[in-house]
C-alpha positions in Angstrom: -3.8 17.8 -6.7 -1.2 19.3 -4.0 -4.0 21.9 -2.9 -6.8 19.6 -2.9 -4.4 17.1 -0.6 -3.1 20.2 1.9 -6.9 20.9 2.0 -8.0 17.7 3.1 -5.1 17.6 6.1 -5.9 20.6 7.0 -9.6 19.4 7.5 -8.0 16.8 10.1 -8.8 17.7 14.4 -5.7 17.4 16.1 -7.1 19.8 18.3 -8.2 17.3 20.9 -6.7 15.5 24.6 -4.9 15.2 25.3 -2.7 18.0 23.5 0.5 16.8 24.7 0.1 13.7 22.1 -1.9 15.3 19.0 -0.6 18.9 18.4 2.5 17.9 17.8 1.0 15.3 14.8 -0.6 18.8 13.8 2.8 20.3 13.8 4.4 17.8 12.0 1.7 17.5 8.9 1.1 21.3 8.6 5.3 21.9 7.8 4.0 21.2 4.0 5.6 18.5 2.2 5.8 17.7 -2.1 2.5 15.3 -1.0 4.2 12.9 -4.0 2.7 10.0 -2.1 -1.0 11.1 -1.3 -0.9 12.4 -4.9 0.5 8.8 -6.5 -2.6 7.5 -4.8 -5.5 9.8 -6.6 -3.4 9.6 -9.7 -3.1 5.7 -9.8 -7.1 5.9 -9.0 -8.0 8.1 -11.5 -6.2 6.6 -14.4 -8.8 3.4 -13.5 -11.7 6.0 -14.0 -11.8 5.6 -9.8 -13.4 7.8 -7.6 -10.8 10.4 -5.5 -13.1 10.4 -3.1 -12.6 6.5 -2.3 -8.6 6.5 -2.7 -8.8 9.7 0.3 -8.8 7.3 2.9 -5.7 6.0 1.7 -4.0 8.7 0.1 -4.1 10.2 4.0 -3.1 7.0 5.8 -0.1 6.7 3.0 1.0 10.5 3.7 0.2 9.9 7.6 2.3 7.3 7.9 5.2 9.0 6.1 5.4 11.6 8.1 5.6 9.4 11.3 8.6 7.3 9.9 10.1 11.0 9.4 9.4 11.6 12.9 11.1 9.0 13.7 13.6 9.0 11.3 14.4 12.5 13.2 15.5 11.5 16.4 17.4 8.3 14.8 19.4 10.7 13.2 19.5 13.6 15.7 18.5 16.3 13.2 17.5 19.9 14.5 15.2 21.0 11.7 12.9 19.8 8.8 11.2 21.7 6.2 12.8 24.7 7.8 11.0 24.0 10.8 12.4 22.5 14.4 11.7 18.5 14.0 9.3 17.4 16.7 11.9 16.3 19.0 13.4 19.4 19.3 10.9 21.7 20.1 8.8 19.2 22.8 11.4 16.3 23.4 11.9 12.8 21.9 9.6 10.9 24.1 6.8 13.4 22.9 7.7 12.5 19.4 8.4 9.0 20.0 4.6 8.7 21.1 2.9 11.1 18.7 4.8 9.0 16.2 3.0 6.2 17.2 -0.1 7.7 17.2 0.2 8.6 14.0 1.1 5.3 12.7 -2.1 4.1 14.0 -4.0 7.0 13.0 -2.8 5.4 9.5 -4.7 2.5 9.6 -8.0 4.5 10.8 -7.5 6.4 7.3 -7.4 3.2 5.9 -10.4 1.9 6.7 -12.3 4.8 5.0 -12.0 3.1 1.7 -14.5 0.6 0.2 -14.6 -2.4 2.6 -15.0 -5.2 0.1 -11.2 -3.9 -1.3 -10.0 -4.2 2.2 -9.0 -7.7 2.1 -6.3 -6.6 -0.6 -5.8 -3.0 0.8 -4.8 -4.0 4.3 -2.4 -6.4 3.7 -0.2 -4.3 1.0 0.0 -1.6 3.6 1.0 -3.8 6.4 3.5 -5.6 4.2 5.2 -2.3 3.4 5.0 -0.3 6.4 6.9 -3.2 7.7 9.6 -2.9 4.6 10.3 0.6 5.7 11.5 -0.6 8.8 13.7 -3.0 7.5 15.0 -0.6 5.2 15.7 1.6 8.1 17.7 -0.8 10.0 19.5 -2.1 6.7 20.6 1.5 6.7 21.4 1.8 10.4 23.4 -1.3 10.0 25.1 -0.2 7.0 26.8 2.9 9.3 29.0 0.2 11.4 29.7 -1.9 8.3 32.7 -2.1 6.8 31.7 -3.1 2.9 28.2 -2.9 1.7 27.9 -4.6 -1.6 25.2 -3.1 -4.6 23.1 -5.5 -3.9 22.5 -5.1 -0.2 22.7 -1.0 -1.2 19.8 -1.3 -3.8 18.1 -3.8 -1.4 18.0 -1.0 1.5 16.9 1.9 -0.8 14.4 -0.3 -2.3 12.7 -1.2 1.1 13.5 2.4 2.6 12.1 4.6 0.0 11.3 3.2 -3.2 8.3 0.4 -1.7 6.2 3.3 -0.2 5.9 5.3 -3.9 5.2 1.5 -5.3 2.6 0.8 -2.3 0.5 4.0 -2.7 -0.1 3.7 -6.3 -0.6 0.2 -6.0 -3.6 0.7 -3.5 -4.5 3.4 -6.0 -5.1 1.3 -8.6 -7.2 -1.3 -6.7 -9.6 1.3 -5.5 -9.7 2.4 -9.3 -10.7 -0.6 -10.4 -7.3 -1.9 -11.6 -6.8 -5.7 -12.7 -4.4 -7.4 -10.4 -1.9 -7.1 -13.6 -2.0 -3.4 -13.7 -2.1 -2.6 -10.3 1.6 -4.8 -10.0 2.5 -3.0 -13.2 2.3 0.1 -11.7 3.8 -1.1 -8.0 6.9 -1.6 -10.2 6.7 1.8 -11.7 6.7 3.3 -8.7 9.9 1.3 -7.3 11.9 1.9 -9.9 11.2 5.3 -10.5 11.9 5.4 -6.0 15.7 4.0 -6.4 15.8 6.7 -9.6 15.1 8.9 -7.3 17.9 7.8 -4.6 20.4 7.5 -6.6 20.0 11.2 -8.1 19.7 12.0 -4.3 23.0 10.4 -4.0 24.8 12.5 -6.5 23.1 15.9 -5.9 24.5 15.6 -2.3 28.0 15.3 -3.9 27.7 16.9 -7.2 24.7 19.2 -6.9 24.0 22.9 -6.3 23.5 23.5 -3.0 21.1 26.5 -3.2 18.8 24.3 -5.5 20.0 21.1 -3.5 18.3 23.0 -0.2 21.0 21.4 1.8 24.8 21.3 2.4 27.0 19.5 -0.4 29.1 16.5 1.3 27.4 15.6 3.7 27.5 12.0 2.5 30.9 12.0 2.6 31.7 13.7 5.6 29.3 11.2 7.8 30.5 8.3 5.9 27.7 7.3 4.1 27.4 3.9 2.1 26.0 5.3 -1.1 25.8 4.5 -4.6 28.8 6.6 -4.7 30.9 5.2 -2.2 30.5 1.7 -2.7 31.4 2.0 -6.4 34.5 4.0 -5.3 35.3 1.8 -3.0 34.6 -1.5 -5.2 37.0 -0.1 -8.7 39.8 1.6 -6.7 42.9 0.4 -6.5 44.7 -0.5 -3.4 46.2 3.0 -3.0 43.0 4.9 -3.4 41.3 2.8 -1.6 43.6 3.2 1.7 43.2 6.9 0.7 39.3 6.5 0.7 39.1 4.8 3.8 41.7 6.6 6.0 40.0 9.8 4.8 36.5 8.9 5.9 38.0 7.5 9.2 40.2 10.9 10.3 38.3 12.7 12.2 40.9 15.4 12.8 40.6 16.4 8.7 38.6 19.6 8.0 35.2 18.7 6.6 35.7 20.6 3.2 39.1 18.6 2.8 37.5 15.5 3.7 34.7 16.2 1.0 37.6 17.7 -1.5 39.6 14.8 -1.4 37.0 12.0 -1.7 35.1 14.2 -4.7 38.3 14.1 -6.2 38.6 10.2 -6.4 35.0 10.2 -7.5 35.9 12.0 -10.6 39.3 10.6 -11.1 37.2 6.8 -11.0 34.1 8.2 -13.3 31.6 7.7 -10.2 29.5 10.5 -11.8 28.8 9.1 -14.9 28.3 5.3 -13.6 25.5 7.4 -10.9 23.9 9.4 -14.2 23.7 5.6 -15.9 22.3 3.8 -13.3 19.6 6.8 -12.5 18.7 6.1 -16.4 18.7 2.7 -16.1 16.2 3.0 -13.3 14.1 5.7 -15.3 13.9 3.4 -18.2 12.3 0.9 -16.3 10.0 2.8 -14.5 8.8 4.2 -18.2 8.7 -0.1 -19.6 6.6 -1.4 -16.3 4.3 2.1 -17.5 3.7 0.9 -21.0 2.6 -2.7 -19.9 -0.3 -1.1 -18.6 -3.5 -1.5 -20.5 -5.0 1.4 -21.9 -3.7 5.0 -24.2 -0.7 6.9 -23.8 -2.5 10.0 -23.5 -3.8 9.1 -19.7 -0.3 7.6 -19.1 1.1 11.0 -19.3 0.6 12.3 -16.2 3.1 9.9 -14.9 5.7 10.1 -17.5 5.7 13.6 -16.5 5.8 13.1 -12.6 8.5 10.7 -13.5 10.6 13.6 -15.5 9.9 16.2 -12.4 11.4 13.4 -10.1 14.5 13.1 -12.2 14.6 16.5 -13.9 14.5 15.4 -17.7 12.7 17.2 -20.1 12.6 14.3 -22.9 
């Protein structure tokens, strides 16, 4: 499925004019990429006895559109490479991606519209519902950076929106194209969010408990930018007043070397069992995913293939 999907982007012209605007989109959808999304799409399709060929159209507008919320994303956060590349910012400059980005936002909906027309009257407005959600859930995060407290609620709110409703959106327009009834199709869209905030929340504790070689980037750097995760907001919520001070005036001294900073605040998250609350609520979250997957009509055999995406995510074997 990954080499069919790399094949088809590759089968994309962004050699046109003006170059200034599209070989930078090139750039950014060459760097490679798990394809997870594109893939949920031709997956949820198939498992309908759909045609690939019909869910294309939106398997590309799904993956296009991720990858312009990354540009994005990029220049929001300032960040000098991606996929060991440069990000697009960085090697033209941020207006350059600022616009590509838009480009390819539209470009999206132009994928779109290669899919059977009399679905687009359901297909059109999922994707416009969620590609607006993934901009709330980047500003819910933005806005979490100058808050003080961030409840679970509002955390699970933001990862839901920011990553978890894309994984939910392309197998639900996966599932229409297959030929899903409405029940299924929702069945699945549920799948994929809870198996999205799984997903978080084990990116959550890899950046603090992880490996960092397997981990492909440095350990801490949650807690060294201050990050309202999963983590923190647990620490923060069963401390007591003296770890709490100590927790707070850590992340706030910004003459403390970074591997004390991290050191101290790992520390806490052991002493307060943060690890094992993070390894629940990932199960919790997996569990779900597996329960909204066995409401859906039809044998466990075709089923599989997601179970088995669904243990890749979370890297369970059972």
């Amino acid at each position: 499925m990954h080499t069919y999907i790399n094949k088809q982007l590759e089968n994309l012209n962004w050699n046109k004019s003006p170059r200034e605007l599209y070989h930078p989109i090139g750039y950014a959808l060459e760097s490679g990429g798990k394809r997870i999304r594109p893939a949920l799409v031709l997956m949820a399709c198939e498992l309908f006895s759909g045609s690939k060929d019909d869910a294309m159209g939106a398997a590309l507008a799904i993956e296009v559109f991720h990858n312009f919320t990354l540009l994005h994303d990029d220049i929001m956060d300032n960040a000098e490479t991606r996929r060991n590349r440069l990000t697009v910012h960085k090697k033209w400059n941020a207006n350059t991606a600022i616009l590509s980005g838009d480009a390819m936002m539209i470009k999206s909906y132009e994928f779109l519209e290669n899919t059977p027309v009399h679905l687009w009257a359901k297909l059109f407005p999922i994707f416009t519902r969620t590609a607006l959600e993934v901009c709330e859930g980047q500003q819910y995060d933005m806005n979490f950076e100058s808050c003080e407290e961030v409840t679970l609620d509002e955390y699970f709110n933001m990862i839901r929106l920011k990553t978890a409703v894309l994984l939910g959106a392309a197998l639900q327009l996966g599932a229409i194209i297959g030929g899903a009834s409405d029940d299924d199709a929702q069945h699945l869209y549920d799948f994929g969010i809870a198996i999205g905030i799984a997903f978080q929340l084990k990116d959550d504790y890899l950046d603090t408990f992880g490996d960092e070689k397997s981990f492909g980037k440095r350990i801490g750097g949650d807690i060294v930018c201050g990050k309202k995760t999963f983590l923190l907001i647990n620490a923060l919520t069963r401390s007591k007043n003296d770890d709490r001070l100590l927790i707070q005036n850590t992340l706030a001294d910004k003459l403390m070397p970074e591997e004390q900073k991290i050191s101290t605040i790992t520390a806490i998250y052991e002493q307060l069992e943060i690890p094992s609350l993070c390894e629940k609520a990932m199960s919790d979250y997996y569990n779900r995913a597996l329960q909204s997957l066995n409401q859906i009509t039809g044998n466990t055999t075709d089923k599989q293939p997601f179970v088995a995406l669904a243990q890749q995510l979370m890297g369970r074997t059972d």
